[in-house]
C-alpha positions in Angstrom: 55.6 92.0 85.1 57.4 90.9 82.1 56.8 93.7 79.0 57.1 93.3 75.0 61.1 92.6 75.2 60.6 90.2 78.1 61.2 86.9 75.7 62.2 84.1 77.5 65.0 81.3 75.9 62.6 78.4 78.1 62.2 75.3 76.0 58.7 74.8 75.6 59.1 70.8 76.6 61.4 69.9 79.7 62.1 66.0 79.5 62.1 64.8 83.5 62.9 61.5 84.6 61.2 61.8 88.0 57.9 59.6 88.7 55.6 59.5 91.6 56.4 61.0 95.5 60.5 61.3 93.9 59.1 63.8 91.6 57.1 65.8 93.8 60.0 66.2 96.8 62.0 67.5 94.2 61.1 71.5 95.1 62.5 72.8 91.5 60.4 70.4 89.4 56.7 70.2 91.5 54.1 72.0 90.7 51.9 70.4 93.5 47.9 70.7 92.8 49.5 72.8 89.8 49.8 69.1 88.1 47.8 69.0 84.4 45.7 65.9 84.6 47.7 64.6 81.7 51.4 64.6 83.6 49.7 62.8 86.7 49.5 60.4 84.6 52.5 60.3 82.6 54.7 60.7 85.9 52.8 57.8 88.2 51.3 61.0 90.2 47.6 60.0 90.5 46.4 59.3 93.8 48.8 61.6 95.2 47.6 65.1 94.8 43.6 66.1 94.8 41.6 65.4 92.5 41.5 69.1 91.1 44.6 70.9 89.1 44.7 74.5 89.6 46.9 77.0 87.3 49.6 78.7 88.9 47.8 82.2 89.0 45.3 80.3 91.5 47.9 78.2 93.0 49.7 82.0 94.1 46.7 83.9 94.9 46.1 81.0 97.9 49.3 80.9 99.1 49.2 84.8 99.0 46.4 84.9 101.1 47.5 82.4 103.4 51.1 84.7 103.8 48.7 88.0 104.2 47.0 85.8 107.8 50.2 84.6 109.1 50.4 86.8 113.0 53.9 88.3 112.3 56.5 88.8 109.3 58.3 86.5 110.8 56.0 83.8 110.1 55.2 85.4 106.8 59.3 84.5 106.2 59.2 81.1 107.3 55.7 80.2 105.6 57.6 81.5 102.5 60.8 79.6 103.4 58.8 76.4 102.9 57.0 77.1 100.2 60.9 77.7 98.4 61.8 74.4 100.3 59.2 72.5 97.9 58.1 74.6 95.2 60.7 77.1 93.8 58.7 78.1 90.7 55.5 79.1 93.0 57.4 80.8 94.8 58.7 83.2 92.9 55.5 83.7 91.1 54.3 84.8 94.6 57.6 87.1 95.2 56.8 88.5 91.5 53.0 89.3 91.5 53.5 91.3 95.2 57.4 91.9 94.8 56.8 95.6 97.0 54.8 94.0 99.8 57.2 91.1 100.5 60.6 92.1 99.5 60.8 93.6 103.2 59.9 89.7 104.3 62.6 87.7 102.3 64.8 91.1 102.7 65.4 93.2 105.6 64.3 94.4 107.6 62.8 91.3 108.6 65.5 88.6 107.7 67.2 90.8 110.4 65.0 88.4 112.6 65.4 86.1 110.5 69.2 85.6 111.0 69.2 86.2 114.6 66.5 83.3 114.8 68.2 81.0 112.4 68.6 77.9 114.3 65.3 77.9 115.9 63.4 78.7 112.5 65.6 76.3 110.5 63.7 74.0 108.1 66.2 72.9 106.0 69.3 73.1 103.8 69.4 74.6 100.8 72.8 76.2 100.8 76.8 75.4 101.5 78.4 75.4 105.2 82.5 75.7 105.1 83.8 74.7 108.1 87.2 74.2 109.3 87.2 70.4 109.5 86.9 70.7 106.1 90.8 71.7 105.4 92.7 69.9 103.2 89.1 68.8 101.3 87.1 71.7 100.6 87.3 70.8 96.5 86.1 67.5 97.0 83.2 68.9 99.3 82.3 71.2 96.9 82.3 68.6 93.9 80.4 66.1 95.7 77.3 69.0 96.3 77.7 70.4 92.9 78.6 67.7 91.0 77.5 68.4 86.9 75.4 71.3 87.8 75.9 74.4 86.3 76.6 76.8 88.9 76.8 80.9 87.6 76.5 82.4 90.9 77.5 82.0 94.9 76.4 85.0 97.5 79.7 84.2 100.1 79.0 85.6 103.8 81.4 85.0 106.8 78.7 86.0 109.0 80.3 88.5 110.9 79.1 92.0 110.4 75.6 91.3 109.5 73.4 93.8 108.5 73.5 96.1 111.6 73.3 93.8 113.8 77.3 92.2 113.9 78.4 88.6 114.5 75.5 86.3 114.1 77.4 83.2 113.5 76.0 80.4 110.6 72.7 83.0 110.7 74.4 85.0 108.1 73.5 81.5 105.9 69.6 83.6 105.6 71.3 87.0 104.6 73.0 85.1 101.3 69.2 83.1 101.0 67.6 86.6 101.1 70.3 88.0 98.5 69.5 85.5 96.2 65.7 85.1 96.0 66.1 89.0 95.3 68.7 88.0 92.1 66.1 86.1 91.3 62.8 88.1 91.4 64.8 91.2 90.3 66.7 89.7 87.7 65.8 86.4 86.2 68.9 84.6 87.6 68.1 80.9 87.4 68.1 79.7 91.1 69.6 76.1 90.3 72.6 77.5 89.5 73.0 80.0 92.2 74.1 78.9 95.6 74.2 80.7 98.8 77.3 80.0 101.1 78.3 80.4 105.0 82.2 80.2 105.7 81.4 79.1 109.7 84.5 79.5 110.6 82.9 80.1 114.3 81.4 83.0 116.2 82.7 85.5 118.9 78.8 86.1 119.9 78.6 84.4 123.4 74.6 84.1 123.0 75.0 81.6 120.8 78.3 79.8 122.0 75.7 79.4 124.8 72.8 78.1 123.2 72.8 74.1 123.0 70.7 74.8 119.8 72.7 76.8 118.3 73.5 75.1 114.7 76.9 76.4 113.6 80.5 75.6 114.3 80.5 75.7 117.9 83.6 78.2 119.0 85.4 81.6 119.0 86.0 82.6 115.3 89.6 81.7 113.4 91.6 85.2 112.4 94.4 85.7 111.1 96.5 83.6 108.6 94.6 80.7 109.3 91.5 82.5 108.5 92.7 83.4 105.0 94.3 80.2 104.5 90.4 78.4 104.5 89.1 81.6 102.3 92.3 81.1 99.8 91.2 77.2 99.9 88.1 78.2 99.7 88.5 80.2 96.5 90.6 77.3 94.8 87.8 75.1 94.8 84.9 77.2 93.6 87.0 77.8 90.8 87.9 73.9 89.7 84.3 73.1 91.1 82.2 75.7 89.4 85.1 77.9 87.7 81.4 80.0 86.0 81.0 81.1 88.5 80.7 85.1 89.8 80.8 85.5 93.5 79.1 88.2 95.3 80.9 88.9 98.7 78.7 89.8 101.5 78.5 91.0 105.0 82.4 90.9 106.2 83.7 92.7 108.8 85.6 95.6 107.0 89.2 95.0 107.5 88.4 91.2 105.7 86.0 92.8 103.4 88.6 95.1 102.0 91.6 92.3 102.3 88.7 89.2 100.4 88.0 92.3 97.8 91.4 93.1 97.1 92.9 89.7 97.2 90.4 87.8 95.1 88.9 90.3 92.4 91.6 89.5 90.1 91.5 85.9 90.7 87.7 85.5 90.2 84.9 87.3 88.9 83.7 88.7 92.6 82.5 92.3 93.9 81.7 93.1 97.5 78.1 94.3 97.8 78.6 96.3 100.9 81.2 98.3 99.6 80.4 98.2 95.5 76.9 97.6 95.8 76.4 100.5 98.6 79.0 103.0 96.9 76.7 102.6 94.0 73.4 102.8 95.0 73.8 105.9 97.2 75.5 107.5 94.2 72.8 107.1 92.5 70.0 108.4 94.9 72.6 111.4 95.2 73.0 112.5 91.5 68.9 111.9 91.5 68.7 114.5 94.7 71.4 116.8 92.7 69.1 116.7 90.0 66.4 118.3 91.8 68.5 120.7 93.0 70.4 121.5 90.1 73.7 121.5 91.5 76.9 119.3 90.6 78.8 116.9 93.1 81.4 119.4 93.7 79.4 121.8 95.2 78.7 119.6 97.6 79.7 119.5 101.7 79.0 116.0 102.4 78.9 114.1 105.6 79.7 110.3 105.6 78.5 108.9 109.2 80.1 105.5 109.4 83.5 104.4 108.5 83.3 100.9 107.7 82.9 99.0 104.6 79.8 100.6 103.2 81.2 104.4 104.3 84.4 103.4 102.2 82.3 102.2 99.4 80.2 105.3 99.0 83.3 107.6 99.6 84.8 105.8 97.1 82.1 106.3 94.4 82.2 110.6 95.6 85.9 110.2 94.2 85.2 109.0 91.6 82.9 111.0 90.3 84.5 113.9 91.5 87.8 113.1 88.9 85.6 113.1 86.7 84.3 116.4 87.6 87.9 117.6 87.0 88.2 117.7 91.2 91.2 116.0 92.3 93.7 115.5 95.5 93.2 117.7 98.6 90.6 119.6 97.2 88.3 116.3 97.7 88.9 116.4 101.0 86.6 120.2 101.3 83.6 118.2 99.8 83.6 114.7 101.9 83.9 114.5 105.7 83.7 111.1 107.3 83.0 110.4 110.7 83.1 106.7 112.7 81.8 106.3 116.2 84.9 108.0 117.3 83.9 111.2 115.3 86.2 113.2 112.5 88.6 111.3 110.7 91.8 113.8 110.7 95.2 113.2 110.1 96.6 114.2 113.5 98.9 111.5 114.7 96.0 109.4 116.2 96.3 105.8 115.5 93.5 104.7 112.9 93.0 101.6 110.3 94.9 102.2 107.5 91.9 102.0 105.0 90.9 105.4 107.2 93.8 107.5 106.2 92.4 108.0 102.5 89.0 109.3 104.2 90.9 111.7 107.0 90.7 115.0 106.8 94.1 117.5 106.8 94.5 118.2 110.1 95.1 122.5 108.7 91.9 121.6 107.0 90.1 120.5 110.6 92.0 123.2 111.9 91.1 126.0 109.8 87.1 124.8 110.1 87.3 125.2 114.1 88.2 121.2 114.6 91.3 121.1 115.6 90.4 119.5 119.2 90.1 115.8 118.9 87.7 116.0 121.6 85.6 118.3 119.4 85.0 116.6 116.6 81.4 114.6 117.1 78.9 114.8 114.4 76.9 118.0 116.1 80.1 119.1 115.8 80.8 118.9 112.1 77.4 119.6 111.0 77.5 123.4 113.2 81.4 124.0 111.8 81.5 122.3 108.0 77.8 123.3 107.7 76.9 120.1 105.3 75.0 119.7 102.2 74.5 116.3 102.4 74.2 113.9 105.0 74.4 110.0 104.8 74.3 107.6 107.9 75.9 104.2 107.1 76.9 103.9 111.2 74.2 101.4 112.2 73.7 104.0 115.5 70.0 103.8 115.9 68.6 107.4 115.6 71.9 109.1 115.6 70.6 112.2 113.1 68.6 113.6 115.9 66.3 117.2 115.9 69.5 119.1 117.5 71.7 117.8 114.5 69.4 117.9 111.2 68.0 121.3 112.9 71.3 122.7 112.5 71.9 121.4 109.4 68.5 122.9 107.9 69.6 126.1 109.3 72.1 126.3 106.6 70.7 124.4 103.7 67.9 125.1 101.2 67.6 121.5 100.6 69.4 118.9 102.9 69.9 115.6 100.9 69.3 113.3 103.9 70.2 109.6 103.6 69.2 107.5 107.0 70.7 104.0 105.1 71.7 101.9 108.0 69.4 98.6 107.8 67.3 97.4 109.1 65.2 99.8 109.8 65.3 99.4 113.4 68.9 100.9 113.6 68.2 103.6 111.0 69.9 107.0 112.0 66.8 108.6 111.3 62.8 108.1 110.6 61.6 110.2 107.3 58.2 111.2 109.1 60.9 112.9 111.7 63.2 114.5 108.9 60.6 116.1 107.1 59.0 117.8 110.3 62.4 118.9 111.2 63.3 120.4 107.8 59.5 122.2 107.0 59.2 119.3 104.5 62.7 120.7 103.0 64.9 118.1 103.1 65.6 115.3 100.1 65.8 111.8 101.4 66.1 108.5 100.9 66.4 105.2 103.4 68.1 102.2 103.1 65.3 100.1 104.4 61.2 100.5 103.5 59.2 103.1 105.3 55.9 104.7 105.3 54.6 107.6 102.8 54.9 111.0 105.1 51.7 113.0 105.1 52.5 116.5 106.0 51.7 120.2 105.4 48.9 118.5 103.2 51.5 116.8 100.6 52.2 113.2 100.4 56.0 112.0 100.7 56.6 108.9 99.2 60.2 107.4 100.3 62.9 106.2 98.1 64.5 102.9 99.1 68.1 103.5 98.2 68.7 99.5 98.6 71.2 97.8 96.7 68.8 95.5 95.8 68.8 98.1 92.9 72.3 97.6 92.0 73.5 94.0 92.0 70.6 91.9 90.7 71.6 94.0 87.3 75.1 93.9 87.7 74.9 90.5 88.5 72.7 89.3 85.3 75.0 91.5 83.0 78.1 89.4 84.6 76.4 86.3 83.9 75.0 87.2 80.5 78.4 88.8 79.0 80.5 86.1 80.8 82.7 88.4 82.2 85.7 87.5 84.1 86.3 90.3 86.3 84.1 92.8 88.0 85.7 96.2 86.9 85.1 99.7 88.6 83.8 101.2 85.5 81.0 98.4 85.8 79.6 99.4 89.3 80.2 103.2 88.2 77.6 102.2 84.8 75.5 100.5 87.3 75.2 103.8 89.1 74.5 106.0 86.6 72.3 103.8 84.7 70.1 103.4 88.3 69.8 107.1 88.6 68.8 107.7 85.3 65.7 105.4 85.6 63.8 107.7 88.4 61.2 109.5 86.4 60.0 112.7 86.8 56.5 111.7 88.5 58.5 109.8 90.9 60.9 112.5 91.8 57.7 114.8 92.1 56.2 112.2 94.7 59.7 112.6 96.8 61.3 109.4 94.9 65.1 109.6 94.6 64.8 106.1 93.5 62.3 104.1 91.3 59.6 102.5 92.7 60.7 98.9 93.7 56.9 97.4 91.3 59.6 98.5 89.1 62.7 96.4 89.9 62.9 94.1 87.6 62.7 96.1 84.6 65.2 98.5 86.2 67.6 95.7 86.7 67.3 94.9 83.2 68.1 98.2 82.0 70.9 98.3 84.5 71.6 95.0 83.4 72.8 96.0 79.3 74.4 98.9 80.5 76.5 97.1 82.3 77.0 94.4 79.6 78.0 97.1 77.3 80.9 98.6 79.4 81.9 94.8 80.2 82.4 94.5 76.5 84.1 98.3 76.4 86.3 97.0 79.1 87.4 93.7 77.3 86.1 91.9 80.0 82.7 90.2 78.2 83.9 86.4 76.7 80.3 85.6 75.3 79.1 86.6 71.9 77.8 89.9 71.5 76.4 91.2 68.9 73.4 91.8 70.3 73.1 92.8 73.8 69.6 93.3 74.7 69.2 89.6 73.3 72.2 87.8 75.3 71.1 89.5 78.3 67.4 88.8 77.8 68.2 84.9 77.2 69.8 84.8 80.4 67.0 85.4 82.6 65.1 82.4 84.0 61.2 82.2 84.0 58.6 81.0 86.9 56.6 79.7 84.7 55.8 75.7 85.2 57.0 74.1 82.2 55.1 71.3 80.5 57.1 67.8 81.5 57.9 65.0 78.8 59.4 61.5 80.2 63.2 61.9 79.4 
């Protein structure tokens, strides 16, 4: 895993002043049978482990095997849980060594289960709950949990729009556990000082208002001015409590999403992943697919399928880029078209959120493409009349790019650049094996969750995971590293480009838009010191800099056991 520049700042000694049973319940300092003869001694551990120490290469390869027998991936996830819940360093070691295989366990698609089964899998804590009760005291919470810890990172959920899969109340708590295990195998982030945090501020799902197991705050969700009042509290107190801190916003429902983003960006270092994070990771999977193709942004026809947070992020990143490509103000609107369930957004009088109106169409421009009737619009619609180049589902409408609809498309297009990246995979708008049969192996394409290699025609298709696991364990580690204290656009636009310029040329022969996920963690890296480097350009960076490679190198935290001395 970790190459030639991979130097870790470790000290060689760590002094501990646990002894006996204390030492080994604390999950971030056992080793279990991985225990030299010489600390069980030193640390009152004899007796209590067998006989035999094993090295943490033999330590993972049994708890690997033991993962690879367990009936389901849902049992693979909780076996894992507990092996976090009293051995952190093993268990990234494990994530590490087979980081493809299981990132889909601690990741989606299976924490999808994983969240809706929260209370009956629960094993444990290991993150912060925010209730309302706690008005008026959330600093004093938060000091008495952190206390003189360190804390460089929080992954914040609310819980409500989940995945694909909506409103699963204090479930979301898994989705921020997920997010940061990932930081952490992708990116070296040190896991005792990151925290993953549920704002229960109650649930509008009526299975688990029902459920006398259910374990969050037991009624209908708080909206409104109240709502922000706890997040604005909220807020206050991470920064007196941990005021290091950058805070990754995750899984809101859009209209809080945008509101949280806007609101607090300035006031903290914080991004929202489903908007940043997705903006930029499509981008990049797009300028790999225009790079097989040979053809600029602004050539481009592109479809957005979903209108919510993620569909504003990538739309916003298309913009973006296109100013830059000298393309500016209505003539943006000829290269994206975005869609929600309701179909085309146009300017026609129709009542819509007010984040919409920058995504709607003209109405002359619908008009002049043969769209005029409202009732006209749907995505078979679009695709026959504004004849697409690109097509990216971000809807969470389970196989909504059908034959009749990428068909069409095909008809049109050389190359369609398909992008099914609703997660998990279970609600994709498409299956690759599908795409390819309906495009004669045409089409470019990429999926927000893991699939299978396509065999077809006598090729093999390998599948790019456009995940944005490939965009904020970087961004994150280059935040930490340089410091910063804000999160600026130009950061998540480096990200972006610095993502697509790490797909090779073998992978985009195998049908790769994105690198292989073996190769995360030295793609977060790189991703990682460009980013540092337009922190610093932006004046943003407070820590020394004079060399970057080094600062962010030194901030990346090692699985390694250390050897223990008696503080």
């Amino acid at each position: 895993m970790a190459g030639p520049k991979d130097r870790r700042s470790t000290p060689r000694n760590l002094k501990v002043t646990g002894r006996g049973s204390a030492l080994i319940r604390n999950p971030s300092l056992n080793k279990g049978t991985g225990f030299p003869l010489d600390e069980r001694r030193t640390f009152g551990l004899e007796g209590l482990l067998p006989v035999r120490a094993k090295n943490q290469s033999q330590q993972a390869e049994r708890i690997y095997q033991q993962v690879r027998s367990a009936p389901d991936d849902l049992q693979k996830y909780v076996m894992l849980n507990a092996l976090l819940n009293r051995n952190v360093h093993l268990y990234y070691r494990v994530l590490a060594d087979h980081l493809e295989e299981l990132m889909p366990i601690v990741y989606t698609p299976t924490v999808g289960a994983a969240v809706q089964r929260f209370s009956q899998v629960f094993q444990g804590g290991g993150g912060i709950w925010i209730t309302p009760d706690m008005k008026g005291r959330m600093q004093d919470v938060l000091w008495s949990i952190v206390g003189s810890r360190e804390i460089r990172l929080l992954v914040v959920t609310d819980n409500e729009s989940i995945l694909g899969i909506g409103d699963q109340g204090a479930g979301g708590m898994a989705i921020s556990q997920g997010k940061l295990a990932l930081y952490t195998a992708a990116a070296g982030i040190d896991p005792a000082k990151a925290i993953p945090v549920s704002l229960d501020f109650g649930t509008d799902n009526e299975q688990l208002l029902a459920d006398d197991q259910y374990l969050g705050w037991p009624s209908r969700r708080l909206r409104g001015p109240e709502y922000l009042a706890l997040v604005d509290e909220f807020v206050a107190a991470v920064r007196t409590a941990m005021p290091d801190a950058l805070v990754q916003w995750e899984d809101f429902r859009k209209d809080n999403a945008l509101t949280i983003l806007d609101r607090y960006s300035s006031v903290l270092p914080s991004f929202n992943d489903d908007i940043q994070g997705t903006g930029a990771v499509v981008m990049a999977g797009l300028n790999s697919a225009l790079t097989i193709k040979g053809e600029r942004l602004a050539a481009q026809r592109i479809v957005i399928f979903g209108a919510g947070a993620a569909g504003l992020g990538v739309a916003r990143q298309i913009k973006a880029q296109l100013v830059d490509e000298d393309v500016v103000g209505s003539r943006q609107a000829n290269v994206i078209a975005v869609l929600d369930r309701s179909g085309l957004l146009v300017h026609d009088g129709r009542p819509m959120d007010e984040y919409k109106r920058a995504l709607a169409w003209p109405a002359e421009l619908a008009a002049e493409l043969g769209l005029a009737d409202p009732t006209r619009r749907s995505l078979l619609d679009v695709v026959r009349k504004y004849r697409p180049t690109v097509l990216i589902g971000l809807s969470g409408v389970a196989r909504s790019f059908n034959e009749e609809i990428v068909r069409e498309m095909a008809r049109h297009v050389d190359r369609p650049v398909i992008f099914p990246s609703s997660n998990p995979s279970s609600i994709s708008e498409a299956t690759p094996a599908d795409l390819y049969a309906w495009t004669d192996c045409r089409c470019l394409v990429a999926t927000g969750s893991p699939f299978p290699q396509v065999e077809r025609g006598g090729r093999v298709y390998r599948v790019g995971q456009g995940n944005n696991v490939f965009i904020f364990p970087g961004l994150g580690l280059a935040a930490i590293a340089a410091n910063a204290t804000r999160i600026t656009d130009s950061m998540t636009k480096v990200a972006s480009e610095a993502l697509a310029k790490q797909v090779t040329n073998e992978e985009r022969e195998a049908g790769l838009l994105f690198p292989a996920v073996s190769r995360l963690r030295s793609v977060s890296f790189e991703i990682a010191v460009a980013v540092a480097h337009q922190a610093i350009q932006d004046g943003v960076a407070t820590a020394a800099h004079d060399d970057v490679e080094r600062l962010v190198r030194e901030a990346r935290w090692s699985h390694d056991y250390q050897h223990y001395v008696p503080a």
